[in-house]
C-alpha positions, 0 to 999 in steps of 0.5 A: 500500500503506498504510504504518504508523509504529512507533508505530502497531505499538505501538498495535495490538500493545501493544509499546513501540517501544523495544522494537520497535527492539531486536527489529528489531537483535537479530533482525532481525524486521522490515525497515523502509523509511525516509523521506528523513529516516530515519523508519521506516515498515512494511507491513502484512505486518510489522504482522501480524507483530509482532501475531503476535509479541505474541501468540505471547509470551503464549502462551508462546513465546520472542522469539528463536524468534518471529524465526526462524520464516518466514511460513508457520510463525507463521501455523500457530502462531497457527492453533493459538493461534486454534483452541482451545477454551479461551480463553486469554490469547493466544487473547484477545489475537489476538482484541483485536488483529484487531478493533482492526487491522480497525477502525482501518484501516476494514474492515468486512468483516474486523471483522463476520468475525471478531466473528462468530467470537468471538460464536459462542465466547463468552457475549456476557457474556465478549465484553464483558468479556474482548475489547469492554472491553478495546478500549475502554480501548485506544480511550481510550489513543490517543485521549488520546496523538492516536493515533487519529483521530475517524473512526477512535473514530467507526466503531469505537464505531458498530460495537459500539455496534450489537451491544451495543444489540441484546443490550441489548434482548433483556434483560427489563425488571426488575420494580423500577420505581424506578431503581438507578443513572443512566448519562450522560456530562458535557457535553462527553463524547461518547465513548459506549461505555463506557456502552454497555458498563456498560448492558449488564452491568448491565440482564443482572445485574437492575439497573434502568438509567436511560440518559441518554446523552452531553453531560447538563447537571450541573444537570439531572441533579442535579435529576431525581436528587434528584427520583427519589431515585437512589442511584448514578450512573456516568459517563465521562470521557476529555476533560479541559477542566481538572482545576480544572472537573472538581473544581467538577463533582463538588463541584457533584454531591456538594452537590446529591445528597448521598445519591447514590454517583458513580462514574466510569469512562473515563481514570483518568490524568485523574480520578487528578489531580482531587481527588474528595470523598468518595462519589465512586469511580474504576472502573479496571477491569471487575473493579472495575466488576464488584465494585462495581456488581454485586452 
């Protein structure tokens, strides 16, 4: 049976693990096993709980009656939570959390499952932005704290990376000819799907994207956007080689294509720290994407 630690359960159901422990004294809502060396570990029946438990709380409900209810009575709960019509904020978190937990523990068949079922509620607009964005900024989370493993961030972007390719495809071209905004990723950014995200938001509101992808040389991107008179560009960062590299980069940027805006999405930790020079933006959220990009 595969186990999990506690801050595992904080990964996948956002509730701190100070917190957890509380609960666990207070409650008794989870039951841990113990190593030789009194190191927590959980099944997944108590991982399921404590997502339901998280859910639960944002749709309203008391922690204390969270801890009494058995089983069979929480999953009726989050039944009704997962069978309305209406999208709410505890409908949108179950959501987030099964395709995470499916995802993190490699099951293909649970995750095409229930992105199926989300496809068939929402406009695929509202996926992106309200449950594919979301898991996005979660991936980026752990993978900066080493709580995610490459295999795990490799098959969890491959999944929606495919999905959002073939909505992307199915946009018709702009008449525009001239490019709006270039999309890339510095040289050692490999962490795709952010701007798979920003594609796709931005070719469905007309916006004519020229894609450039992962590991772009700043000397040849600089070139073709002054050869191509770009005005803005939009990459990612998640991985930091040093914030003092970071600030050459964007001075580099900002001397070569003076008239270009930039904007970076990705860890806003790392790109709070470096010192941006003007007509550089940091994008901290998908509102903030929204507002700025699409206009």
């Amino acid at each position: 049976m595969k186990t999990y630690s506690i801050k595992d359960l904080e990964n996948y159901s956002g509730v701190k693990a100070h917190t957890i422990r509380i609960w666990e004294q207070r409650y008794n809502l989870l039951n841990p096993d113990r190593t030789d060396t009194g190191i927590r570990f959980y099944n997944s029946d108590e991982l399921k709980k404590i997502l339901h438990t998280s859910s639960l709380l944002k749709a309203g409900f008391k922690i204390s009656k969270i801890a009494s209810y058995s089983k069979e009575k929480m999953n009726q709960e989050i039944a009704i939570i997962d069978s309305q019509l209406e999208i709410s904020d505890s409908k949108t978190e179950l959501s987030i959390q099964t395709l995470l937990t499916n995802g993190l523990d490699f099951n293909g068949v649970e995750l095409e499952k229930e992105y199926t079922k989300l496809k068939s509620q929402y406009d695929f607009f509202d996926l992106i932005t309200k449950i594919i964005y979301p898991i996005i900024n979660r991936l980026g989370i752990m993978w900066n704290k080493d709580d995610l493993t490459p295999l795990q961030e490799h098959f969890i972007s491959i999944f929606f990376r495919q999905k959002i390719l073939v909505e992307i495809d199915q946009i018709e071209l702009p008449v525009n000819k001239n490019y709006d905004i270039v999309l890339f990723l510095p040289e050692d950014e490999s962490h795709e799907l952010g701007l798979f995200v920003a594609h796709y938001l931005l070719k469905k509101n007309g916006v004519n994207v020229l894609y450039l992808g992962q590991k772009v040389p700043i000397s040849n991107l600089s070139n073709l956007i002054k050869e191509l008179k770009i005005k803005s560009a939009l990459g990612f960062i998640f991985i930091s080689n040093g914030i003092e590299n970071l600030d050459k980069m964007f001075v580099k940027l900002s001397k070569k294509c003076p008239q270009t805006d930039f904007y970076w999405g990705g860890s806003v930790a790392i790109l709070e720290a470096t010192k941006l020079p003007s007509k550089h933006t940091i994008l901290t959220n998908i509102d903030d994407f929204k507002s700025k990009l699409i206009h």
